[in-house]
N, C-alpha and C positions, 0 to 999 in steps of 0.2 A: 365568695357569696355568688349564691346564680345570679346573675341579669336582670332587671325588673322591665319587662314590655309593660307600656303604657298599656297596649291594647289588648291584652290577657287579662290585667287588673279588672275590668268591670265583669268577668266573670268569676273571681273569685269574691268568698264569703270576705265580710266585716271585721273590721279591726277587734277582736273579741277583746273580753278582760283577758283570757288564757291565753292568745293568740299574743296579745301584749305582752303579759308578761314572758313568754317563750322568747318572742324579740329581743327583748330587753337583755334576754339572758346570755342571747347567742350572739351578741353583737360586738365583742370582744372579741370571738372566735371566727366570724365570719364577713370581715371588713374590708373591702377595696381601697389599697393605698395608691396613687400615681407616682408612676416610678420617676418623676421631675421635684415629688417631692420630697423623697427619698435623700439625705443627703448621710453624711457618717454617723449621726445620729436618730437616724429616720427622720428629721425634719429637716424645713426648706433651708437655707443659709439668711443668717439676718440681714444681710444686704440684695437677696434674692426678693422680687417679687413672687406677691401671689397673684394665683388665679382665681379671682371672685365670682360670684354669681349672685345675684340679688333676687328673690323670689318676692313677690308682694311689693312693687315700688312706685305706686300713683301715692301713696300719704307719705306715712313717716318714712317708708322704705328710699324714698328719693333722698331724704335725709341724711338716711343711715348711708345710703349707697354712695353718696357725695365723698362721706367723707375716710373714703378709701380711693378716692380719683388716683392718689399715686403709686396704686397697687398695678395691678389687670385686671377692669373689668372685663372680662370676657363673656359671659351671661345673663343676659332679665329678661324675668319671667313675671307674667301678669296677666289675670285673666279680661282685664278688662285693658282693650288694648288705647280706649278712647282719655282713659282716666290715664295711664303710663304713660303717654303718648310724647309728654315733654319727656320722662327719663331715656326713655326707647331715641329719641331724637337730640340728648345731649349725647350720648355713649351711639354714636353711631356703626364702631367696630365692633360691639359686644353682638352675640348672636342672641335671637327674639324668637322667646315661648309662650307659650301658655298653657301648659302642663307641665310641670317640675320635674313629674316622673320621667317622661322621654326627653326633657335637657340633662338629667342626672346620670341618663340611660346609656344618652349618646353622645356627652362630655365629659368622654372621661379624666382628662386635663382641671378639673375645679378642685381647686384645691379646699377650697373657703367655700359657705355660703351665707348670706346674710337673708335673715329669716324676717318680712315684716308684713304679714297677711293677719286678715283679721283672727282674733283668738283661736276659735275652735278650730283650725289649722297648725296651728304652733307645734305641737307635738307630735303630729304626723309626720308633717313635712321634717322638721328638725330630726326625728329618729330615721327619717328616710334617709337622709344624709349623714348621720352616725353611721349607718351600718354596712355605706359605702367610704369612709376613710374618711370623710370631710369634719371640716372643723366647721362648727355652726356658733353664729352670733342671731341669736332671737330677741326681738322684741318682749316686753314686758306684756303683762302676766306670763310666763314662761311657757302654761300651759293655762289650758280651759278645766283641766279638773286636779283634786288633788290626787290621785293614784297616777295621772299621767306625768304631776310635777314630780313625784319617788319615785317611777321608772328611769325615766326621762334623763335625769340626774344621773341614774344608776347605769343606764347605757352609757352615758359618755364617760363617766371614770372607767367604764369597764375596757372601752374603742381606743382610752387614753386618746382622747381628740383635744384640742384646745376651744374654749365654750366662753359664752358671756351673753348672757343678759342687757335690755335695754334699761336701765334705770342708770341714766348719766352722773345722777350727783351722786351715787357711792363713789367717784373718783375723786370728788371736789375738795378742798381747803378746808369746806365748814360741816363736814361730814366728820373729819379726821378733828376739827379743833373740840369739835363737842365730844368725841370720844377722847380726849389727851385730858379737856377739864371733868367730867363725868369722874373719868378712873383717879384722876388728882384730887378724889374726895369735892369736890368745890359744891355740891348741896347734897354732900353725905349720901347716906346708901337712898336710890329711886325705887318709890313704892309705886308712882303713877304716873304714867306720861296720855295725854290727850292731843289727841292731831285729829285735825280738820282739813275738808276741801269744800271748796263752792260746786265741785263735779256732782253731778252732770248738769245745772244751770250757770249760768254767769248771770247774775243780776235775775230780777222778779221777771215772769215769763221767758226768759231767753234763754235757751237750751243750745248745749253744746252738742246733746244728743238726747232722745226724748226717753223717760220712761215714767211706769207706773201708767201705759198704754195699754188697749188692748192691740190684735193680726188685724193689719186692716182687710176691707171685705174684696175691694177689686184687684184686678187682673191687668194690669197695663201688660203691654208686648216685652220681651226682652228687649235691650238694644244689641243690634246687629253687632257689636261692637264685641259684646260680653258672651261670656260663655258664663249660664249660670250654673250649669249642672257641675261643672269644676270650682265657681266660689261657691257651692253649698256643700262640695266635697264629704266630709266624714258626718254632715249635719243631715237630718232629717229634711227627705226633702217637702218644699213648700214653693206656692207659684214666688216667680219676681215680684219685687216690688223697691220704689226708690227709697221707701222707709227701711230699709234692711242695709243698703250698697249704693255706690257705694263708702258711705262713712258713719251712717247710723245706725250700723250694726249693735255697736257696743252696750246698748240699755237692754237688745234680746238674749234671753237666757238660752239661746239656741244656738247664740254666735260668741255674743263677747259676755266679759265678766262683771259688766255695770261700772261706776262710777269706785268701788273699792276695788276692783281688778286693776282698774285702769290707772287709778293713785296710790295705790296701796303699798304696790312694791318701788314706789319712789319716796312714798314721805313715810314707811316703817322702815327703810333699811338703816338708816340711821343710828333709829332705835336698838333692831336687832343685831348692829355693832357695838354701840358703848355699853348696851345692858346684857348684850351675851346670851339673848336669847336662843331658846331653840324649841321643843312643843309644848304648848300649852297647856295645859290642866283642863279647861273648860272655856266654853264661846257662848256667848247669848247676844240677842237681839232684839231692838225695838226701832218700825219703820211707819211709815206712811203705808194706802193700801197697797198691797201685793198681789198679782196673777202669775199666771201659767205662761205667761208671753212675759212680761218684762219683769225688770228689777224694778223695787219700790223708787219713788222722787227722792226720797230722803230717808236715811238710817240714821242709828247709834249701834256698834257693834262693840262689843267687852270681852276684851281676854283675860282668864288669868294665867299667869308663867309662875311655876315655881321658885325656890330661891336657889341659886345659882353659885356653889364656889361659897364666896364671901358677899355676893349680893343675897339680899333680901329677896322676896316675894313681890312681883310687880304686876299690877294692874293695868292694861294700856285699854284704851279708850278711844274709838275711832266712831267720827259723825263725817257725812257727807249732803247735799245737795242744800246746802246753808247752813246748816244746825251746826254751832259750834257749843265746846264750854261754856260755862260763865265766866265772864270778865273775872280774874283773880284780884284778891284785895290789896296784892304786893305791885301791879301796875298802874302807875301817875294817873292820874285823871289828866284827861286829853290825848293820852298818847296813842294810837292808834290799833285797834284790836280787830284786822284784816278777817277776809273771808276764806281765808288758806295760815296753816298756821301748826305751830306743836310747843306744848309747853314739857315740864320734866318736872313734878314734883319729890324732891328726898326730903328724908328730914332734919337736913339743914338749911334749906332755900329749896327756890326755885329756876329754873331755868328756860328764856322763854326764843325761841331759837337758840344763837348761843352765846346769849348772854343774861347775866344775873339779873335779875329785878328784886326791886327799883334800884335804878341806874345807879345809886348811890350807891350800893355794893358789887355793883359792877367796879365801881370807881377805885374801889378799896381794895379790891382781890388783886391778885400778883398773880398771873397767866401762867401756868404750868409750860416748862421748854416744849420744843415739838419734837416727841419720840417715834414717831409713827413713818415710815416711809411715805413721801409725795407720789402721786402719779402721774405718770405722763402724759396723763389725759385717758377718759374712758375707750374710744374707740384705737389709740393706740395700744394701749396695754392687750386689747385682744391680737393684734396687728405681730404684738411682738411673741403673745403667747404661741400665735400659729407657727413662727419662725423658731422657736425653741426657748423660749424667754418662760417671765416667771408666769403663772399663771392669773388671769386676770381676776379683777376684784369681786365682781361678781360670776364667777364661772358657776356653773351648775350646781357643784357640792354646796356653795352660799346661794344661789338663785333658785334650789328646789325645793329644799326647807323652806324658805321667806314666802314661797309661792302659796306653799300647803298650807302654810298658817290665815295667809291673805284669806285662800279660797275657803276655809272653814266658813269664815263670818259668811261668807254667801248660801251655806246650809244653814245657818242658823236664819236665816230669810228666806225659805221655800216655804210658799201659801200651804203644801199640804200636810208641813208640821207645825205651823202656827198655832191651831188648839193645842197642843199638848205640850209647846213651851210655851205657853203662860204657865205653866206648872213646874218646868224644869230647866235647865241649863246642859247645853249638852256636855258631855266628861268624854276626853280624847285620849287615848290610849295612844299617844303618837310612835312610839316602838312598835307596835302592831296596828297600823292603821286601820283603827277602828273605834267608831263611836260606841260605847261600853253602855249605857242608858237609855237609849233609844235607838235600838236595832235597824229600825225603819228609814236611818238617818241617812243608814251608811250607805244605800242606793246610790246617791248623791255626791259620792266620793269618787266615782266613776262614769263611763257612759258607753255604752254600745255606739260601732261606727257603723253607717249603713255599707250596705254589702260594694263592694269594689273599692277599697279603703285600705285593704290588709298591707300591712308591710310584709 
């Protein structure tokens, strides 16, 4: 693969749809492996260290990046050097960027990189790093749109990289115990499952992040600190402002994926393991008011999935910014009906995390053995994938599906199809990504990068 100069990039054209998918295609064929990590079966040895690099590490990325301290950090990258300033200052020997593309450019030693910038980065930066040999570990929503989450996917089986997703409890106990009782019949075949989040409020006025806002009107100065034109990267660009960066990004439809982007692939993956899902049939929506700048305050988004094998036809059900269900008539008066939450209706019971209600047939069931391999935790299992191990729980081929389903509901919430679904529901042709009923949809399934962007 040629070389990527940082400083050739801003005169080249925009991450195109054509240009993507071309990427995508040739990224198997034209990969940078480092010969350190090379060993008899092209990978590192499992008692070898890697060589990390953290891109995006003043929020979660400090988190992510923590908890490989017993790897080599050798790289962070951030464009805002004020907000990183503790990670840059714990990892003293790693060397300090603030453009990805000339740390990727000019280290060629990284083996690893750990992906954790606001969304509409995600699959730049992640394919940038496919298509030079690296194994990429990304934050959740995988991607900002759904044709980048089936690319995306599609370069990394193709680079054979080792990949993973930020959604920590697919690793968990109670991720696996609700899949062991599900498939043990324990409330028969599931026709409906509903999950909620208090996202993006916590409590009445208190915003985790704001929306259902309009662009605000001023102009403050950049801080000397930040480089904006690199955090607006593949985004349209727009002046600074502290409502965007850096951590309120997530409510603008220009950076992050709202309050279902940012939950969705942690409280459905669950689902999309014990029920076996995979593309929808059709997505509809009803929110609070909706603009051209943010996500609504609060949604209901409704998928239908076909029947599956020996499962039935399932209906899943997703409310956010307080809107839950209604209290079910099978849970005790008094017991607590939280503002985060997923129940499982079959029709034999119900299931509300993961256990039976009311408690009393909790009481009475005999717990199916534990058939399912444990993990060794979410961020090792990437750890071991890089080294030649089994591939992690959430790698790309499970984290680009999950994604593209998530990111539907979010077309089913664009202000400038709301007239015409109150009339219809959109119908997904998930094998050819394309909304089949409303053509106008499928705009939205994509996005043009501004020009200096290309991979």
């Amino acid at each position: 693969m040629k070389s990527i100069n940082p400083d050739t990039t801003k005169k080249q054209k925009g991450l195109s749809r054509r240009n993507f998918l071309q990427s995508t295609a040739a990224a198997a064929l034209f990969t940078y492996v480092p010969k350190r990590v090379l060993g008899q079966n092209g990978q590192p040895g499992a008692n070898e260290k890697l060589n990390i690099a953290g891109i995006g590490i003043g929020g979660q990325g400090s988190h992510d990046i923590d908890q490989y301290a017993g790897e080599n950090i050798v790289a962070l990258c951030d464009v805002d050097e004020a907000h990183a300033a503790h990670v840059f200052n714990r990892y003293p020997n790693a060397k300090k960027y603030r453009d990805f593309r000339k740390m990727l450019d000019e280290m060629k030693e990284i083996d690893a990189v750990v992906v954790a910038t606001p969304d509409h980065l995600h699959a730049t930066v992640s394919l940038w790093a496919i298509q030079m040999g690296k194994h990429v570990y990304c934050e959740k929503p995988l991607t900002h749109t759904v044709e980048e989450a089936r690319h995306l996917a599609a370069a990394a089986r193709q680079a054979k990289v080792a990949t993973q997703m930020g959604n920590q409890g697919q690793a968990s106990e109670e991720t696996r115990r609700l899949c062991e009782m599900i498939w043990a019949g324990a409330i028969g075949g599931v026709r409906e499952v509903h999950i909620w989040t208090d996202r993006p409020m916590q409590g009445l006025f208190n915003w985790y992040w704001p929306q259902g806002v309009d662009r605000p009107s001023d102009t403050p100065p950049v801080p000397d600190t930040m480089d904006w034109d690199l955090w607006l990267g593949p985004a349209p660009i727009r002046p600074y402002h502290p409502a965007y960066a850096p951590f309120r990004w997530r409510g603008w439809w220009d950076f992050g994926t709202g309050a279902l982007g940012d939950i969705g692939c942690h409280a459905m993956d669950a689902s999309f393991r014990a029920l076996k899902l995979g593309h929808p049939i059709s997505v509809e929506a009803n929110s609070t008011l909706v603009n051209e700048e943010t996500y609504p305050a609060a949604s209901m988004i409704r998928y239908e999935f076909p029947a599956r094998g020996d499962m039935p036809p399932v209906q899943l059900n997703w409310y956010d910014g307080g809107l839950k269900p209604h209290r079910p008539a099978e849970l005790e008066e008094g017991r607590a009906w939280p503002d985060n939450g997923a129940i499982f209706v079959g029709e034999k019971g119900i299931m509300y995390g993961n256990r039976l209600i009311p408690e009393s047939k909790m009481q009475e069931f005999t717990p199916p053995p534990a058939t399912l391999p444990r993990s060794p935790g979410h961020y090792q299992e990437w750890a071991n994938a890089c080294k030649g191990g089994a591939p992690a729980g959430s790698n790309f081929d499970h984290a680009g599906p999950l994604t593209e389903v998530v990111l539907l509901g979010n077309i089913a919430l664009r202000r400038s199809l709301k007239e015409k679904l109150t009339q219809v529901r959109l119908h997904w042709d998930g094998d050819n990504m394309q909304i089949t009923n409303l053509p106008e949809a499928n705009q939205y399934l994509r996005r043009e990068n501004r020009p200096g962007w290309t991979v």
